[in-house]
C-alpha positions in Angstrom: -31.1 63.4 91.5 -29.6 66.1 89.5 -31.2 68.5 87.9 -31.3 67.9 84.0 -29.4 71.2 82.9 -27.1 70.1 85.4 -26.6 67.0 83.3 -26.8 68.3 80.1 -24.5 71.0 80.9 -21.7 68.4 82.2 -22.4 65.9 79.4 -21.6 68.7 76.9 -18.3 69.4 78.9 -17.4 66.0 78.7 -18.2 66.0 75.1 -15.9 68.9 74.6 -13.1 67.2 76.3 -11.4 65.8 72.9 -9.9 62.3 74.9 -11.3 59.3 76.4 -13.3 60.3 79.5 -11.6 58.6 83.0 -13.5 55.7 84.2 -14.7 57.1 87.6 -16.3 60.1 85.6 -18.1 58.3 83.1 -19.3 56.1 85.9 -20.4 58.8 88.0 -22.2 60.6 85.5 -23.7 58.0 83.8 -25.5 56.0 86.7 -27.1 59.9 86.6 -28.4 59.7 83.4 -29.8 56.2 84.4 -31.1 58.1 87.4 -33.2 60.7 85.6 -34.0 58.1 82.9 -35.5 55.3 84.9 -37.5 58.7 86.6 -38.7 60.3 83.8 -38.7 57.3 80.5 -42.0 55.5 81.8 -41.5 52.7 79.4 -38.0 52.6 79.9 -38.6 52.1 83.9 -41.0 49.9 83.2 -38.6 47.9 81.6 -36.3 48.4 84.3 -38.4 47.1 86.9 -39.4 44.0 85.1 -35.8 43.4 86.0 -35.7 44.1 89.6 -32.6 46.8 88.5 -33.6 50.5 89.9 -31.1 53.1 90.0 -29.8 52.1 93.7 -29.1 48.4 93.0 -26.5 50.0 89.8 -23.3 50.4 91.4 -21.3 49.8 87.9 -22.3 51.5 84.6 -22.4 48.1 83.1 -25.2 46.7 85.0 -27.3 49.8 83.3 -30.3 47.9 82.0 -30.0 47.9 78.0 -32.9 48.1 75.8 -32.8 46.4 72.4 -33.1 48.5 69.2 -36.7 46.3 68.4 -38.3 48.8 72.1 -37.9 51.5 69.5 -40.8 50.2 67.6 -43.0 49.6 70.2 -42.3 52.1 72.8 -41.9 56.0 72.6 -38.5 55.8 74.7 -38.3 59.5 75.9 -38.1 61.7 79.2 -40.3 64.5 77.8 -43.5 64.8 79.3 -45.2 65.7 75.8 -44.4 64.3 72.7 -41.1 66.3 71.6 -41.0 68.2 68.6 -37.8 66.0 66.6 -38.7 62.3 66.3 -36.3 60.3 63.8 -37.2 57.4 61.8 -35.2 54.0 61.1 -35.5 53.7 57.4 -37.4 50.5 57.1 -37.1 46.7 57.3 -37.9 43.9 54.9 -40.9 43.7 57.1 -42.3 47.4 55.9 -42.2 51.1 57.1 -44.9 50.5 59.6 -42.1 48.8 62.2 -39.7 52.2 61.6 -37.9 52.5 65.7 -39.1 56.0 66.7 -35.9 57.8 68.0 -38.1 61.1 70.3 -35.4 64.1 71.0 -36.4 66.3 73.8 -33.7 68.4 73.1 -31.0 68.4 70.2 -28.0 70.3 71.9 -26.4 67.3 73.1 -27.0 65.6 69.8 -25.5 68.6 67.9 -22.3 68.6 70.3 -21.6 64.9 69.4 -22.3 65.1 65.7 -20.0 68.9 65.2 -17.0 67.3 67.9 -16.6 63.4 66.2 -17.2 65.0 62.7 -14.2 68.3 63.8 -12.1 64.8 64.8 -12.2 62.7 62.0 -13.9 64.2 59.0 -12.9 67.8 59.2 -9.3 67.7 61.3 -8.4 70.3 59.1 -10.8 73.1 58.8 -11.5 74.1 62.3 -14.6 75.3 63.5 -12.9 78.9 64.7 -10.4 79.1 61.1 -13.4 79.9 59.2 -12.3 77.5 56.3 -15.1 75.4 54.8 -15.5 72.9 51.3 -17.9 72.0 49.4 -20.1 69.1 50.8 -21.5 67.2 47.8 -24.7 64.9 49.5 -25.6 61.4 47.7 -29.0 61.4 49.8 -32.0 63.8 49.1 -32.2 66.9 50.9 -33.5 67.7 54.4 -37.4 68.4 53.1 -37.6 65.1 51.5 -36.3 63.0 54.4 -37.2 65.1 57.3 -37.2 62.0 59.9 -34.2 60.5 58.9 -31.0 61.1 61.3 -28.1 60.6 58.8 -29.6 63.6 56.6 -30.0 65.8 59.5 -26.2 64.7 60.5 -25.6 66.0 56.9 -27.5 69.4 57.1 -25.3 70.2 60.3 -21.9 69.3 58.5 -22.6 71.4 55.8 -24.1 74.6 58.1 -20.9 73.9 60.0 -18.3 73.1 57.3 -19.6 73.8 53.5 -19.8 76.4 51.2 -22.6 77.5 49.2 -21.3 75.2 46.1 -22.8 72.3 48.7 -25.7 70.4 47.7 -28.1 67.3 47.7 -27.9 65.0 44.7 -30.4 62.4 45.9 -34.3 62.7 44.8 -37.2 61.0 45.9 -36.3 58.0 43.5 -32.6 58.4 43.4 -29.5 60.0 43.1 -29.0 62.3 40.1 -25.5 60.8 38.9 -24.9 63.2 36.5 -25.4 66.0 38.5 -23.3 64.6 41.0 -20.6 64.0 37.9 -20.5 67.0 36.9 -20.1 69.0 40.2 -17.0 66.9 41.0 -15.7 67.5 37.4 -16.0 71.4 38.0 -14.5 70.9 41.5 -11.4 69.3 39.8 -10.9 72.3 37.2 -10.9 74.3 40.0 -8.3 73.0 42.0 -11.3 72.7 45.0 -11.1 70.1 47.5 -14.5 68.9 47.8 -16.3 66.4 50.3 -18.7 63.5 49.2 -20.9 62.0 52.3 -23.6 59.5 51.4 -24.3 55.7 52.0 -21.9 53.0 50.8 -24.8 51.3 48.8 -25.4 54.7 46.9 -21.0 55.0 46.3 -21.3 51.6 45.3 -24.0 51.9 42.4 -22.7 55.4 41.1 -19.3 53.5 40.8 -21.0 50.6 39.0 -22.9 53.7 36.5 -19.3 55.2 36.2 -17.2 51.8 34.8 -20.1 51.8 32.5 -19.1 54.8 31.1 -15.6 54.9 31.6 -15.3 57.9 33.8 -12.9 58.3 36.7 -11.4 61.7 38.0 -8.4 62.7 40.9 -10.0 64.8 43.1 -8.0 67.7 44.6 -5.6 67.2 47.6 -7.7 67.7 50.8 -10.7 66.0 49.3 -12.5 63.2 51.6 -15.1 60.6 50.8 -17.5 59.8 54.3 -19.7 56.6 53.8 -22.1 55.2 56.1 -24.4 51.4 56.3 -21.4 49.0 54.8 -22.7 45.8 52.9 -26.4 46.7 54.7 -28.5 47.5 51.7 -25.7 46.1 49.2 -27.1 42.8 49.5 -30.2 43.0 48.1 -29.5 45.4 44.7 -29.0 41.7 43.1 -26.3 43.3 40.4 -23.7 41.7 39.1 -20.5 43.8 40.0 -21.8 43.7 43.9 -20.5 40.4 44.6 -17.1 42.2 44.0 -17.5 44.8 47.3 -17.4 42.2 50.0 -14.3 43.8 51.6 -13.5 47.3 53.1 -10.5 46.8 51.2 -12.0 46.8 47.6 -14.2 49.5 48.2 -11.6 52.0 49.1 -10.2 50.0 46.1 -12.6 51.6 43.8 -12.5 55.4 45.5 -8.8 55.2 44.5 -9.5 53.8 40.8 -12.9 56.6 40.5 -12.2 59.5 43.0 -8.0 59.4 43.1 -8.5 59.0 46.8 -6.0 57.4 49.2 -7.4 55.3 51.9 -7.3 57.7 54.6 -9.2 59.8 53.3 -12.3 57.5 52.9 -13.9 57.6 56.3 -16.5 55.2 57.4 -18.7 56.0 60.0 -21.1 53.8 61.8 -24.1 55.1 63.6 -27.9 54.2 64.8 -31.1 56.3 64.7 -31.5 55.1 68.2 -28.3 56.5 69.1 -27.0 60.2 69.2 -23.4 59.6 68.7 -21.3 57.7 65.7 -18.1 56.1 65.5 -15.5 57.0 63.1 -13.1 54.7 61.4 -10.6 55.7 58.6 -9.1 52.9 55.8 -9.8 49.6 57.1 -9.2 50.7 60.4 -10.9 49.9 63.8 -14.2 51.9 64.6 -13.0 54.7 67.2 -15.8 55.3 70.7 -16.1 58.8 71.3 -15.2 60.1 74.8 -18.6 60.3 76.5 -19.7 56.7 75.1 -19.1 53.2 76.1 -18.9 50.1 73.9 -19.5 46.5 75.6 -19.2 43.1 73.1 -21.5 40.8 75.4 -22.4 37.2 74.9 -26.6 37.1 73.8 -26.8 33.9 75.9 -25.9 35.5 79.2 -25.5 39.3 78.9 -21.7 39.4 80.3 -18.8 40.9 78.6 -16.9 38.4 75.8 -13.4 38.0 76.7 -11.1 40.1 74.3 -10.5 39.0 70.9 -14.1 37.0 70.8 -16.9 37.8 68.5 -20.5 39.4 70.5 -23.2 41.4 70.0 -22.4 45.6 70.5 -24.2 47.2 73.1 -23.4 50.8 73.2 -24.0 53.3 76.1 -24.2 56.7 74.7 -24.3 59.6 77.2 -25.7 61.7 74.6 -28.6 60.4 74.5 -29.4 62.0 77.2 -33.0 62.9 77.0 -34.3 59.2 75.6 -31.9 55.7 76.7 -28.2 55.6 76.8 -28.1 51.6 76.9 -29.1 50.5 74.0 -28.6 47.1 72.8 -27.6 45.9 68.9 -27.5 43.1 66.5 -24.5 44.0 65.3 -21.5 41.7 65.8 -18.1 43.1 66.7 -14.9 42.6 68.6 -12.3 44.7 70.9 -8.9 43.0 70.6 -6.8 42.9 74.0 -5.8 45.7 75.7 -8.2 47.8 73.2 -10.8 49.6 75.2 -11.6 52.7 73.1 -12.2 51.3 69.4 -14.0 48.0 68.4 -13.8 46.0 65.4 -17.2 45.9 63.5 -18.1 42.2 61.8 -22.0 42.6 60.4 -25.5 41.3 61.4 -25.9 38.6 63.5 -27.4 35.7 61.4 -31.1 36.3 61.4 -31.5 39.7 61.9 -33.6 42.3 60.3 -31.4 44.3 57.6 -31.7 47.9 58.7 -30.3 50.8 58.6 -29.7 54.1 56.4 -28.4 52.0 53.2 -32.1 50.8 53.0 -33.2 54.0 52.0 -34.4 55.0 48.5 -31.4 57.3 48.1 -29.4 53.9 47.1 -30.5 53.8 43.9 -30.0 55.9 41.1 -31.4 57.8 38.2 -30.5 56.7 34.8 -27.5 57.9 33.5 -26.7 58.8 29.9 -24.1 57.4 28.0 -22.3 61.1 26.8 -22.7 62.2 30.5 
């Protein structure tokens, strides 16, 4: 087996390649990663040899053993012999906190090398890491201290070390998100003339634009500006207001950045991403969700395990080479589809029917503060 900076160190190369990794390559180095896994992740190869599967019965990368989201509740899922110091949090179920999946990172370079090249690809095309340009990053969530377990926020805190300028903030408090504040930076950014970027979860967009048709209030943001949402309809569901019913699309909510922010659709990026997972996918508009070079999407059947045939609907299960130091198979509830011929971007349809709501739009940071009326 190879040794693990041997791994790392080619996993970050990969990383770094900007295209869609060749087959034989992936393969090669991911039945390594299983390798060192299934060696070092005892509850992982524990799980593994429940299955008979060991690393010299996989001769495919798609005959890696998967392990559902629901092991990250139960099972510390890491290669480090000792607890490791960064350990993210899912944000909670219906059930309560105490079943929160327990994401343990050994080691947060390959993490940090996925997060700076997907963001440099399809948030930030335009401001190069070696120009030396930057924006302001306006956060809906709270800041790091508040949330120190929660993935999406640390995600946040590397854009804006990477990308923002000291105007850059967090708007979100322990019990919300400070709408005006939030207001009023974007109204200084536009008598500037500054493009500015807003990142936060689609639940927390959506109840700031409810707050803002109360009060009339829309703006055009400067050319250059960008909107980046994450968690979809997960955690819309349950805010029970009245407008809600209306953002059931993709469509209508880059509907209502254009009618609030002035943005175009291509500049509203969605991204989807996991705390079990140290990778995202990225999908402009209403367009398909885009797999990064160094991870691997199958749609599988949940009766049998095998690949759906293009074009049918199947549960996601994603093989992420940079999580490197925990499990790279890990297997969703989330439905979606790759159309024919489509191997590198996957259409993504929801829950299945039954499942747990999850995910980032859970948190607290959905809701907001009260508003008042001459804000």
């Amino acid at each position: 087996m190879p040794s693990v900076s041997s791994l790392e160190s080619r996993l970050i190369e990969i990383i770094g390649w900007g295209e869609h990794a060749d087959s034989a390559r992936f393969d090669l180095l991911a039945r390594e990663v299983f390798a060192y896994q299934y060696a070092k992740n005892r509850p992982y190869r524990a799980f593994c040899d429940r299955r008979g599967l060991k690393p010299d019965h996989i001769t495919d990368w798609r005959r890696i053993p998967a392990v559902p989201t629901s092991a990250f509740k139960v099972a510390d899922l890491t290669c480090a012999p000792e607890q490791p110091p960064t350990l993210f949090l899912t944000s909670g179920t219906t059930q309560g906190t105490e079943r929160r999946g327990r994401h343990l990172v050994a080691d947060l370079a390959p993490a940090h090398a996925a997060i700076v090249a997907n963001a440099q690809a399809h948030l930030f095309p335009d401001l190069p890491l070696s120009s030396g340009r930057r924006l302001p990053i306006l956060s809906l969530t709270p800041p790091p201290p508040q949330r120190p377990n929660s993935s999406l926020i640390h995600m946040i805190d590397l854009f804006i070390q990477r990308w923002g300028t000291p105007e850059s903030c967090y708007l979100g408090k322990s019990d919300g998100l400070d709408g005006t504040a939030l207001t009023y930076a974007i109204d200084r950014a536009v008598a500037d003339r500054q493009p500015v970027a807003l990142v936060g979860t689609t639940a927390a967009f959506v109840r700031w634009f409810e707050q803002s048709a109360a009060r009339a209030w829309r703006t055009t943001l400067p050319s250059g500006s960008r909107v980046m949402d994450t968690g979809g309809r997960k955690g819309i569901d349950g805010l029970q207001t009245a407008s809600l019913d209306a953002i059931d699309h993709r469509e209508l909510f880059l509907a209502a950045c254009e009618r609030f922010l002035g943005l175009p659709p291509h500049a509203v990026i969605n991204e989807y991403g996991m705390t079990e997972l140290s990778s995202q996918f990225y999908g402009g508009g209403v367009e398909m969700k885009i797999i990064p070079p160094w991870v691997r999407v199958r749609v599988i059947d949940p009766a049998t395990g095998e690949d759906v045939p293009p074009g049918h609907t199947g549960l996601l299960c994603h093989y992420d080479l940079a999580n490197l130091h925990s499990v790279m198979a890990v297997q969703t509830d989330d439905l979606g589809m790759q159309p024919s011929g489509v191997t590198d971007r996957f259409h993504l349809l929801g829950r299945v029917g039954g499942a747990e709501p999850r995910g980032c739009s859970l948190d607290a940071s959905a809701s907001l503060l009260p508003l008042p009326a001459s804000a």
